[in-house]
Structure formats: C-alpha cells, structure tokens
C-alpha positions, 0 to 999 in steps of 0.5 A, spaced: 470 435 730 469 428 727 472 425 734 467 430 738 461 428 734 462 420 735 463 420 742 457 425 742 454 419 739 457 414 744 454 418 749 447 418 746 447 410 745 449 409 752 443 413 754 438 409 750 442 403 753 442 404 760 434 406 760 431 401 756 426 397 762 426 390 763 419 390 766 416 394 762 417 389 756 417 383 759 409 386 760 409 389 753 410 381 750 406 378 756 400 384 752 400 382 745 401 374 747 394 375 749 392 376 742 391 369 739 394 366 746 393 360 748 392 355 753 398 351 753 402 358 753 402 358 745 400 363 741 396 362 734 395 369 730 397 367 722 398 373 718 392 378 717 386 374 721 382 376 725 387 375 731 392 379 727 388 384 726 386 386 733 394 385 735 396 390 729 390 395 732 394 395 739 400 396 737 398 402 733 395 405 740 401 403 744 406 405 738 402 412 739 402 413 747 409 414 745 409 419 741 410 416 735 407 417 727 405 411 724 405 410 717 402 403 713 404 401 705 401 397 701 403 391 704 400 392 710 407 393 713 406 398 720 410 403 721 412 407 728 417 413 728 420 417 733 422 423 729 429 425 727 432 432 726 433 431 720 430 429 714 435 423 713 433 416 711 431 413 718 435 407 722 429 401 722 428 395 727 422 391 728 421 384 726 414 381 724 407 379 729 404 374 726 405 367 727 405 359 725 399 356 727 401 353 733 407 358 735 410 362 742 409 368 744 417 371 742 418 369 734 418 375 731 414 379 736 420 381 740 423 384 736 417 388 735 416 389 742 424 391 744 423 396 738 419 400 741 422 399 748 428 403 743 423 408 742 420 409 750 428 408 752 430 414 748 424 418 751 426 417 757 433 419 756 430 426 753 435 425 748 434 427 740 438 422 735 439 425 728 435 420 723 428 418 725 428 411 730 422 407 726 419 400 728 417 396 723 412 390 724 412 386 717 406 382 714 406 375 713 414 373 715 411 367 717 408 364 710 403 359 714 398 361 712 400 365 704 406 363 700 412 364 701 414 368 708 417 375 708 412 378 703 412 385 706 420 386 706 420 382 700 414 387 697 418 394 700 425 392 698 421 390 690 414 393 690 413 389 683 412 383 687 406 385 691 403 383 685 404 376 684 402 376 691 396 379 691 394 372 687 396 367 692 391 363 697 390 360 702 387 353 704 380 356 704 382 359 698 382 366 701 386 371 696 392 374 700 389 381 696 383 380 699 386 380 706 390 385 705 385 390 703 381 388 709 386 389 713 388 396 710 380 397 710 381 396 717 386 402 719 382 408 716 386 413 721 393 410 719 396 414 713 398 410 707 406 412 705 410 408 699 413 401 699 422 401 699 423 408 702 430 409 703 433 406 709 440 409 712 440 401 715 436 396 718 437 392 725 433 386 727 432 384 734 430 375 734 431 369 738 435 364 735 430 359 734 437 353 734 440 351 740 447 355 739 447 360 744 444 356 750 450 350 748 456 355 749 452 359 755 452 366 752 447 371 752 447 375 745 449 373 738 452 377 732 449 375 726 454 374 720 449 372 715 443 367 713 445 360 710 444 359 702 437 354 702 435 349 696 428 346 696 426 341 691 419 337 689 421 329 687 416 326 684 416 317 684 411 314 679 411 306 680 405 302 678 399 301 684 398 293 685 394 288 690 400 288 696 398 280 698 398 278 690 405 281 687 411 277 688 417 282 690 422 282 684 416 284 680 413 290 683 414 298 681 414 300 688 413 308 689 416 307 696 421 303 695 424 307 690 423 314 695 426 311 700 433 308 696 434 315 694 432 317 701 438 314 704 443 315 699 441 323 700 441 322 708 449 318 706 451 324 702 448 329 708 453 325 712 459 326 708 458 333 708 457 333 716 463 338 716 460 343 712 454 344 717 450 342 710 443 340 713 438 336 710 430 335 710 426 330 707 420 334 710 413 333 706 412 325 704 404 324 700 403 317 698 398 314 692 393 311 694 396 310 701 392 304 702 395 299 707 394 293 702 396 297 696 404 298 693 404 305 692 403 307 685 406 315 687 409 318 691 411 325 692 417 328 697 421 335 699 427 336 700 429 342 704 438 342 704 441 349 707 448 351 708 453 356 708 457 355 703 453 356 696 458 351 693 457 345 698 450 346 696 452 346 688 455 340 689 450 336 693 446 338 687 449 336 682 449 329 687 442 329 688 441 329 680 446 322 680 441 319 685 435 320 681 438 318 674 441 311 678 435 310 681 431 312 675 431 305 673 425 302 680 420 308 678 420 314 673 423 320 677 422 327 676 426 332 680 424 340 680 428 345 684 422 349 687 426 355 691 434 357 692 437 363 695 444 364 695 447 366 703 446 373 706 452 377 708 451 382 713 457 387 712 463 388 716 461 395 719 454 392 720 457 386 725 462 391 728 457 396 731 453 389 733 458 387 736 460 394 740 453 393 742 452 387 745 459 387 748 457 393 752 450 390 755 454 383 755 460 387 761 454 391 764 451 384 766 457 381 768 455 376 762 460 372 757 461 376 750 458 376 745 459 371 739 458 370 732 453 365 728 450 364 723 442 364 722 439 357 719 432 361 718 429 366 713 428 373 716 425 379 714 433 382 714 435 376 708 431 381 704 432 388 707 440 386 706 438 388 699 436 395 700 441 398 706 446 397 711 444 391 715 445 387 721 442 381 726 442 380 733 440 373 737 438 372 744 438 363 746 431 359 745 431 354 751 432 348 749 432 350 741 426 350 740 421 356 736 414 354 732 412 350 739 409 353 745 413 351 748 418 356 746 421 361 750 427 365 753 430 367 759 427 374 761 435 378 763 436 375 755 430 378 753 433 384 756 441 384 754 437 383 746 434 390 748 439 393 750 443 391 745 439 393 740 438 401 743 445 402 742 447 400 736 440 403 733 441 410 736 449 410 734 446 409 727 440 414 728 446 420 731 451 418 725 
C-alpha cells in the first residue's frame, strides 16, 4: 500500500514536471520585470514602493486567473494557493520581488515566478496533490531600502519581530509601519491570514548569484545550507592635523591605523584560504575627509562568511589580537553588528532535491546536478527555522546578480522550474 502510494506520487510529480512551459514563463519574467525596468536591461523596485506595489497588484491578478486564493498577513507577505485535498499544512515555494535599487530582473523574482508556473504546471496536468501548493512573495528580502533584509520570513517564522521592524526607516525617513500599512491599505480585497502558519516544507527556487554552477558547467544545484556570517563596525580615532605641516612620526593618523589592520585581516583571510572563509572591508567613512587633512576618524565594516562556524570563532578571536596590537597608532573600538550560525538543510530535504534535479538534468541531456553551498542570506535561512527545508540553484552568468546585468540562460530557467515542480508536488502528495 505504502510502496503504491509513493509511485503514485512519482507518478504525480513527473506530470507536474514534464508539463511546467518554458515559454510561458520566460513571458511571465519578461511582465514583471516591467515594473521598475529599466533602460539598461535592470530592474529598480525596492520593497514597498510604489513600483512595488503595482507589481504586488499584478501578481495577485495572474496568481487569480489560475484559479488561486490569495492570502496576505501582517507583513505584507502574498500568498497564492491551489487547493489541496486535505486540510494538512501546505508545501510552500516562492522567493521575494522586490529589488536593490539598481538590480536584474531574476534575483528573488524567479523563484516567484517559476512558483506559480508550478501551480499552471499542475493545472494543466488536471491532477489533485494532497496538501495545498502555495506561492510565496516575501516582503523586504533585500533590506536596501528597511533594515535588515528577510523581515517578511523573519517576521512569519517569529511574528514578535515585526514589531521592532515597524520602527525602522529609510533614508527619507520613511517607517517601514507606515509603508507596510500603506501597502496593506492597498489590497482591500485580499483576506488577511495569521503570520507562522504551520508548513509541511518549504523549497525555494534561486539563481546563485556566484559563479560556482557556470564554472563546473552544470545546470542545477542542490543547495546543502547557507554559510555562517559575522558583521562588525571598527572605529579609528586619531587627531585631525595640517597634512603639509606635521612631521610623520608624529602624527595620530586614523587612515594609517585602519589600513594596517586592513592588511593584517586581508593576511589572515589568506591563511584560511582553504577554508572558503571570505572576507569583506565593505563600507569605508573618513573624518574630515578633506584632502589636506590627516584624517582624525575613521569608521570601516567587515563582513566575514564561511561555512565552518568554528573558523569564523577563530578569525574572531584573530581579529580582537589585531585591534589590541594596533591600539597603540589610534584608539580602536570593535562592535559585532550581526552574526549567524550556518544554515543546514535536512538529509531528506537534498535527497528529494536531488531526485528532482537529476530527473529534468537526464530529460535535457544535461550534466547532473551538484551540490553547493549558498554565500548569500535567503528567505529559507529563516523558513529552516519552521519546516522542513530545501534550495535550489540555477547559474548566473558571468557570477554576477544585484547588476542589470544580471542574467541566466533561459533552458536553465526552465530545468530550475522543472526541478522545482517535482520536488514541490511529491511533498504536496505525501
């Protein structure tokens, strides 16, 4: 009975896969790219814009024309769902729309997009799956415009975060509460539902915005987990001077003092090569920055990722050494903005992924699918919290994502959405 009711599901899952139509959604990332594109082959839609809104208002008509209810909480997550027959916990997909300020047309919104190509898929097939299939658009993945990024899963999984969130602003000090409102005032027709409803899993469907899949020449990867990251803020205070008038060995300069501990973390960074640990010196301000003037302060970020969490301990512990050693060329102080442990997906999770990926990869006489792990945040770091979780990963041309220039070759897009169709409906059957 068991052994019947897997194939059946098999069975099921190769329908959904088989009927999912490469045309159809290449035209469907072609239409929202439209909102916020740009004339460079870019999109610009920061979460809860303007832009954003009207994108949000379209993918709610086309989710509808399928057939779907459509459903949005607290944080303005949508959601899109093709009834089950059964009142289980859904299986979930989807990824997020919004944008960076200047980004492509596939970051987050694929994996939307090849969602409800899931649900078309099934409809065309004319087969019933167990759970409900819902689609997912999640609010503010990016955090270009509200800080930080992934508040919609963040606030489903723990709905006491959305509080703290309400406060945060923007550049034009706009509240992300007022701009959540104004983006819930704008679907009066959508029926509210609670935050952290229960989940029998969730896969999302992403480019890899890294070069790993393009250099080995394969179509698909099986996401294991998302790396461990640490942020920090270093502070530099040294004494602002006439730059002609102040003999060298005399001076308390800022810059000086940064850049020596610059190079030692860039020394350390090198060490630990092997280790894929990977280290960013991302965000530079310099007081009084004036070009004849020894800068007084100075301010830098380091953003270090790897997906060992004891590496990371250790180039802690390194990085303390280093500002004490340095201390001396200028008052330091280190604050640890942001750290994370690494996400890791579950054993069941990767093997139905993989059975997925390999299936379309054997259809399209393409190599096998291999498995990586993800250097960016994603709404599943947070969703792995709540359900059974999964990734999947198409290649980015030349690595490159938060770019117009970003882009994927469109069987890839296809052999992605095919991938994701089976493994959602073998979950959805079970």
């Amino acid at each position: 009975m068991e052994h019947t009711k897997q194939e059946l599901a098999r069975q099921t899952a190769q329908a959904a896969q088989d009927h999912v139509d490469g045309e159809r959604l290449r035209l469907a990332i072609a239409e929202l790219a439209s909102f916020g594109g740009r004339s460079d082959g870019g999109v610009s839609r920061e979460t809860l814009t303007d832009t954003d809104l009207k994108a949000r208002r379209h993918l709610v008509d086309r989710a509808r024309s399928m057939g779907c209810v459509v459903e949005i909480d607290d944080c303005a997550n949508l959601f899109f769902r093709r009834a089950g027959q059964s009142d289980l916990p859904s299986v979930l997909t989807g990824s997020h729309a919004d944008t960076q300020p200047v980004g492509g047309k596939l970051d987050g919104a694929y994996g939307v997009l090849a969602g409800l190509e899931v649900i078309q898929a099934l409809n065309d097939a004319a087969v019933p799956t167990l759970r409900s299939v819902e689609v997912v658009a999640w609010t503010n993945e990016e955090g270009s415009r509200f800080g930080p990024g992934c508040m919609g899963s963040s606030a489903f999984v723990e709905p006491a975060r959305l509080a703290g969130y309400r406060a945060v602003v923007d550049g034009n000090q706009v509240a992300f509460g007022e701009a959540l409102d104004r983006a819930l005032e704008a679907m009066p027709d959508v029926p509210r539902r609670a935050l952290r409803q229960p989940l029998a899993g969730f896969v999302e469907l992403h480019i890899e915005q890294g070069p790993v899949l393009e250099h080995a020449g394969v179509p698909l990867g099986v996401v294991t987990g998302i790396q461990s990251v640490r942020w920090y803020r270093v502070q530099v205070t040294g004494v602002a001077a006439h730059a002609g008038t102040t003999p060298m060995e005399v001076r308390a300069d800022a810059m000086a003092a940064s850049v020596e501990v610059a190079h030692c973390l860039y020394a350390e960074a090198a060490k630990l090569a092997a280790s894929q640990l990977r280290l960013t010196l991302g965000r530079w301000v310099v007081s009084p920055n004036s070009i004849n003037t020894i800068p007084g302060a100075v301010e830098f970020t380091i953003d270090v990722r790897c997906v060992d969490e004891q590496v990371l301990a250790g180039f802690d512990r390194t990085l303390r050494d280093i500002i004490g050693t340095n201390a001396g060329r200028g008052r330091m102080a280190l604050e640890c903005l942001f750290e994370r442990p690494p996400t890791r997906f579950a054993q069941e999770m990767l093997t139905l992924v993989e059975e997925a990926c390999t299936r379309a990869s054997h259809l399209a006489c393409r190599p096998p699918p291999i498995r990586v792990t993800s250097g960016a945040f994603h709404d599943a770091m947070y969703l792995a919290e709540h359900c059974p979780t999964a990734m999947i990963f198409v290649p980015s041309q030349g690595g490159l994502s938060h770019n117009a220039a970003e882009e994927t070759a469109h069987e890839d897009l296809l052999l992605g959405a095919q991938a994701l169709a089976y493994a959602v409906t073998r979950m959805a059957c079970a």
